[in-house]
PyMOL commands that place a pseudoatom at each C-alpha (Angstrom):
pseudoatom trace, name=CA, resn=UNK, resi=1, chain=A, elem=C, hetatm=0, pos=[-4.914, 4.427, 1.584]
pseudoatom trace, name=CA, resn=UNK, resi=2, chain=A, elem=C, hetatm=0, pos=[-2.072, 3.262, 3.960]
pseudoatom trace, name=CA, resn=UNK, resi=3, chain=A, elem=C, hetatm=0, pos=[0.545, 5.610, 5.870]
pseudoatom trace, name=CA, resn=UNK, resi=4, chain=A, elem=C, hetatm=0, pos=[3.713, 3.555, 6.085]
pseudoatom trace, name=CA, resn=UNK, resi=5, chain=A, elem=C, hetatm=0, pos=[6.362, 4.621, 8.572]
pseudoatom trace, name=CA, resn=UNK, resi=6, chain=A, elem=C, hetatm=0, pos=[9.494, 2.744, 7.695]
pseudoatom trace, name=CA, resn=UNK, resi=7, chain=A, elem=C, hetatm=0, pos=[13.142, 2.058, 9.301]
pseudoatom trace, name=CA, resn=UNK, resi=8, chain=A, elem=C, hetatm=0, pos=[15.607, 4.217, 8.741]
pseudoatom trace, name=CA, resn=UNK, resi=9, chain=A, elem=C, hetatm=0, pos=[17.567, 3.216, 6.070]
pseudoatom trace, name=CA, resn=UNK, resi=10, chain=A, elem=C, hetatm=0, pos=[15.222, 0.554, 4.523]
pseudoatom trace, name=CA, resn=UNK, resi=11, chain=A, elem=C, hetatm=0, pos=[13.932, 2.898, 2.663]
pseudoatom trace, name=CA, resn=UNK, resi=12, chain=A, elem=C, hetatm=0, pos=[14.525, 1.039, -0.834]
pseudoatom trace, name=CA, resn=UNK, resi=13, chain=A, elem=C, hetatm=0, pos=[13.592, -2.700, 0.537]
pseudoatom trace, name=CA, resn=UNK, resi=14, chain=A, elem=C, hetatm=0, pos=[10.373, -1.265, 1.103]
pseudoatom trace, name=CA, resn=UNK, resi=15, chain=A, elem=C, hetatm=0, pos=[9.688, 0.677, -1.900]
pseudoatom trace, name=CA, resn=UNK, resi=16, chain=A, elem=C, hetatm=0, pos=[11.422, -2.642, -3.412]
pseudoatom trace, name=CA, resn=UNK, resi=17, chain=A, elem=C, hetatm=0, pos=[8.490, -4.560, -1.197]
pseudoatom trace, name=CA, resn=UNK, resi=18, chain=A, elem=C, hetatm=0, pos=[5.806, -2.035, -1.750]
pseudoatom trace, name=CA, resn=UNK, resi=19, chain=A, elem=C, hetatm=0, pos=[6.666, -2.710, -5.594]
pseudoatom trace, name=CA, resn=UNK, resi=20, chain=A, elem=C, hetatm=0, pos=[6.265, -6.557, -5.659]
pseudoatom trace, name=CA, resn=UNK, resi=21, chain=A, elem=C, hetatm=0, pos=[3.060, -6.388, -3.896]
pseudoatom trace, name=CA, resn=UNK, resi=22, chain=A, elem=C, hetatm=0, pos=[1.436, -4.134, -6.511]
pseudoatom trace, name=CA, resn=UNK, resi=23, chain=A, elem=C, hetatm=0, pos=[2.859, -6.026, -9.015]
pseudoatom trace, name=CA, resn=UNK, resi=24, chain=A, elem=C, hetatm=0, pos=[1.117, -9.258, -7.339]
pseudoatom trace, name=CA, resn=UNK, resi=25, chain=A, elem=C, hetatm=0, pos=[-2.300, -7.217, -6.817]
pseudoatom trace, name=CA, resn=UNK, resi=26, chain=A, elem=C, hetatm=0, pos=[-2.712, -6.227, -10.965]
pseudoatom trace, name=CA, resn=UNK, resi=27, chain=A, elem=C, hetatm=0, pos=[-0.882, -9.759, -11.940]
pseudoatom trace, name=CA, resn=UNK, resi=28, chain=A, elem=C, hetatm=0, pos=[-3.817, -12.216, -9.721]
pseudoatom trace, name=CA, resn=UNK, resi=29, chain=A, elem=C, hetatm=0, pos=[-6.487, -9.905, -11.051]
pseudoatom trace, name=CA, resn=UNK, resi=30, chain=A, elem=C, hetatm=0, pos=[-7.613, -7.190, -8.503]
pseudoatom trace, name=CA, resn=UNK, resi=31, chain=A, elem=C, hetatm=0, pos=[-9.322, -3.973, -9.686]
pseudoatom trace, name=CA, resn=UNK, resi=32, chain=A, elem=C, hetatm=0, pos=[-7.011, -1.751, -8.624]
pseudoatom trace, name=CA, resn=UNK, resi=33, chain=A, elem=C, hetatm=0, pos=[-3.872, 0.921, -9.367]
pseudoatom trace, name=CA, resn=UNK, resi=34, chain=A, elem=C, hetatm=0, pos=[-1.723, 2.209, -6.905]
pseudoatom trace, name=CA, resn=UNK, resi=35, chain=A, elem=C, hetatm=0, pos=[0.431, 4.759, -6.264]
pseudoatom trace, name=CA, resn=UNK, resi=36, chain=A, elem=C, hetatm=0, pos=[3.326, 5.326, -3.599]
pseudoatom trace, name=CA, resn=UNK, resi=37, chain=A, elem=C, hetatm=0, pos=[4.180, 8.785, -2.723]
pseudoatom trace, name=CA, resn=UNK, resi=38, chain=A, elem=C, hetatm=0, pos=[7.258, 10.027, -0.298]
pseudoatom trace, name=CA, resn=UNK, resi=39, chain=A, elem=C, hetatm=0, pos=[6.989, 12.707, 1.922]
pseudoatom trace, name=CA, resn=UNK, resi=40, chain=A, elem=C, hetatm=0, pos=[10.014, 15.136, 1.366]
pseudoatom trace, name=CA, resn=UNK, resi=41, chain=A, elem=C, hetatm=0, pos=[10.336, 16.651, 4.741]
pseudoatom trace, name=CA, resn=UNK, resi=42, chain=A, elem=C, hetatm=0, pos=[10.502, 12.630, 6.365]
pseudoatom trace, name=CA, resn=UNK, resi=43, chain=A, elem=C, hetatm=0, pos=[12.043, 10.600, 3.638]
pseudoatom trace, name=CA, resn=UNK, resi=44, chain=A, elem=C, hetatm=0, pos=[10.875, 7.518, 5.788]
pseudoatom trace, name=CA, resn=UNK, resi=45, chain=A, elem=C, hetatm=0, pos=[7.369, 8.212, 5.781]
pseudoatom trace, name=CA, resn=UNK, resi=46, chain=A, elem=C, hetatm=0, pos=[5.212, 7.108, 2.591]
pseudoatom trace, name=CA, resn=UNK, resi=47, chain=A, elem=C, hetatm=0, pos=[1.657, 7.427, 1.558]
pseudoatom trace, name=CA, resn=UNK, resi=48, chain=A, elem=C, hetatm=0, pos=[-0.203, 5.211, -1.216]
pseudoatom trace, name=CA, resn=UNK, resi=49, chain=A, elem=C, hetatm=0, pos=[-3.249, 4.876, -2.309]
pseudoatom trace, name=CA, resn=UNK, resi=50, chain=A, elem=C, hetatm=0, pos=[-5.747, 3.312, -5.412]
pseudoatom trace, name=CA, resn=UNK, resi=51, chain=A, elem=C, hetatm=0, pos=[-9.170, 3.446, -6.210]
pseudoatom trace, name=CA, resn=UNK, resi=52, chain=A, elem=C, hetatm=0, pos=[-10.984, -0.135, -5.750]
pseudoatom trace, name=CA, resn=UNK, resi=53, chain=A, elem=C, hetatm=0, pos=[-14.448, -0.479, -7.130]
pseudoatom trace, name=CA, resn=UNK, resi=54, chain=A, elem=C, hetatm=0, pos=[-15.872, -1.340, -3.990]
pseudoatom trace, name=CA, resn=UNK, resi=55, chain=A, elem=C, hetatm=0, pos=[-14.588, -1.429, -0.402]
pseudoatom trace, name=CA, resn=UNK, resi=56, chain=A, elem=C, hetatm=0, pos=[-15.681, -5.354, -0.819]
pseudoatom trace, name=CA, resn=UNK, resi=57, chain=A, elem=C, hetatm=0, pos=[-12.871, -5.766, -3.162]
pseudoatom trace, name=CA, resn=UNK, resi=58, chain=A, elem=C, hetatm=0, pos=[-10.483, -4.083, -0.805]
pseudoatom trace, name=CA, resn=UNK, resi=59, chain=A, elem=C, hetatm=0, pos=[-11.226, -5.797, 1.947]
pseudoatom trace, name=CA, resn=UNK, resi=60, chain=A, elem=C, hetatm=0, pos=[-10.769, -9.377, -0.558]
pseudoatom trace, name=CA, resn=UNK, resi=61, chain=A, elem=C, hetatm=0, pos=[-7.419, -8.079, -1.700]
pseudoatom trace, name=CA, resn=UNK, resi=62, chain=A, elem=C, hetatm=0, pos=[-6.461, -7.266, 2.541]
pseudoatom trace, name=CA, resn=UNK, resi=63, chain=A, elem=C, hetatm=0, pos=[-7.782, -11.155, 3.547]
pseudoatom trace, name=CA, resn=UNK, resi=64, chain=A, elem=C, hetatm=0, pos=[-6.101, -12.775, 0.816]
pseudoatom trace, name=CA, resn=UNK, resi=65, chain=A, elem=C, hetatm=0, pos=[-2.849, -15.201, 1.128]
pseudoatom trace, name=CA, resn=UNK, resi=66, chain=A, elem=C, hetatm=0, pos=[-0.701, -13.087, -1.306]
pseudoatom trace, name=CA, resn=UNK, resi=67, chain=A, elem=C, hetatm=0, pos=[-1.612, -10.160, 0.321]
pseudoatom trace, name=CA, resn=UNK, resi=68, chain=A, elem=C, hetatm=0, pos=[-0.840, -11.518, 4.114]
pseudoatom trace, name=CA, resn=UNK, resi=69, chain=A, elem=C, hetatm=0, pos=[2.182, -13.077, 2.606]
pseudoatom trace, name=CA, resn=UNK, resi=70, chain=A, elem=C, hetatm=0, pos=[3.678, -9.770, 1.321]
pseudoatom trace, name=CA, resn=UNK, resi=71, chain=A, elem=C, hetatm=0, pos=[2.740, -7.648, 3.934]
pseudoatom trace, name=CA, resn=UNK, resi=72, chain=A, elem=C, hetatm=0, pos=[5.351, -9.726, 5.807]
pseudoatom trace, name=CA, resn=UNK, resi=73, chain=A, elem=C, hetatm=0, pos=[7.978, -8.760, 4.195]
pseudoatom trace, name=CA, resn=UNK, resi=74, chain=A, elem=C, hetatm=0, pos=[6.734, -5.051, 4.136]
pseudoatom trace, name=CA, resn=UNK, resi=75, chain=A, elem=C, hetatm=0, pos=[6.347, -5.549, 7.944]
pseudoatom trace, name=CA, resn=UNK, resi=76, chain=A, elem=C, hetatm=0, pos=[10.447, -6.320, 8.230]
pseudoatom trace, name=CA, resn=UNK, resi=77, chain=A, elem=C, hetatm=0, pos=[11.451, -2.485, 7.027]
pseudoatom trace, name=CA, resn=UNK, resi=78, chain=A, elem=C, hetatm=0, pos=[8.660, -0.726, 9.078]
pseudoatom trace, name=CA, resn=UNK, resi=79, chain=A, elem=C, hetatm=0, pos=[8.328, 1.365, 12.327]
pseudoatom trace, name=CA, resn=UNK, resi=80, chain=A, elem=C, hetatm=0, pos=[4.397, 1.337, 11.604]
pseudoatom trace, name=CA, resn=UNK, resi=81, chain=A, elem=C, hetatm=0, pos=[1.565, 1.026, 9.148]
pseudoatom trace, name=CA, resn=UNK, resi=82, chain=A, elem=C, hetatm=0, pos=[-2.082, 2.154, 8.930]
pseudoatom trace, name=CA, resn=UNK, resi=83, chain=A, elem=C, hetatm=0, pos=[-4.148, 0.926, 6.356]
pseudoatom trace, name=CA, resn=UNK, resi=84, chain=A, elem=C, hetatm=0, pos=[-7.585, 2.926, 6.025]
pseudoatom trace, name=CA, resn=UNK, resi=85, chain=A, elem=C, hetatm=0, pos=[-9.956, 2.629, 3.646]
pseudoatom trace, name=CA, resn=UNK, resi=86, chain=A, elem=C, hetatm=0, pos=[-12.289, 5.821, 2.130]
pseudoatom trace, name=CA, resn=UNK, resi=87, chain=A, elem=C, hetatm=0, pos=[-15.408, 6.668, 0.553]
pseudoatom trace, name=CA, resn=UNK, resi=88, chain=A, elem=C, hetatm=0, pos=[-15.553, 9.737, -2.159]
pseudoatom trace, name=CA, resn=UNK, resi=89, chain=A, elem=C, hetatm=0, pos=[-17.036, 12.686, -1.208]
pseudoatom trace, name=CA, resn=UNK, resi=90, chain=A, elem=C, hetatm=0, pos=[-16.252, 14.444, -4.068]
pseudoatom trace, name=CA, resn=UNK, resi=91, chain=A, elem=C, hetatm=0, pos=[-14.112, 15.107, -6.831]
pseudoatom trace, name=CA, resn=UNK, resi=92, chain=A, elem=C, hetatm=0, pos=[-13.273, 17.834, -9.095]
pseudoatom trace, name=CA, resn=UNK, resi=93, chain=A, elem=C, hetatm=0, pos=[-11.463, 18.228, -12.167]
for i in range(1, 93): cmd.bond("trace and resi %d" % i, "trace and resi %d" % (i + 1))
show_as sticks, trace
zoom trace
């Protein structure tokens, strides 16, 4: 999971950013989905998040070139990122 505080007004060259590097993640061959949400009450503020099957794979994905390479061009329309990583507790549904 990874709060992203982003400029004011680059609002849509990040989600256009956030996009490509998903894209990138499922086209190479990670594990993963994601998901980008956008708080309503800060319209600069975003949240996303995927399952990975292991924290090993995360961390892979966060140490590779690609990854490095378009987090640079995230890192142009932010104010801040923090990238965290979670275990399950538990889950209901």
């Amino acid at each position: 999971m990874s709060v992203w505080q982003v400029k004011r007004g680059r609002e849509e060259d990040f989600v256009n950013a956030w996009d490509e590097l998903a894209r990138w993640t499922v086209e190479v061959g990670f594990e993963s989905t994601g998901t980008l949400l956008r708080d309503r009450r800060e319209p600069g503020r975003f949240v996303s998040f995927g399952p990975w099957p292991s924290a090993e794979a995360a961390e892979q994905w966060r140490g590779s070139p690609g990854y490095t390479e378009r987090l640079r061009a995230l890192d142009a329309t932010l104010d801040g990122f923090e990238p965290e990583t979670y275990d399950v507790v538990l889950r209901v549904s």
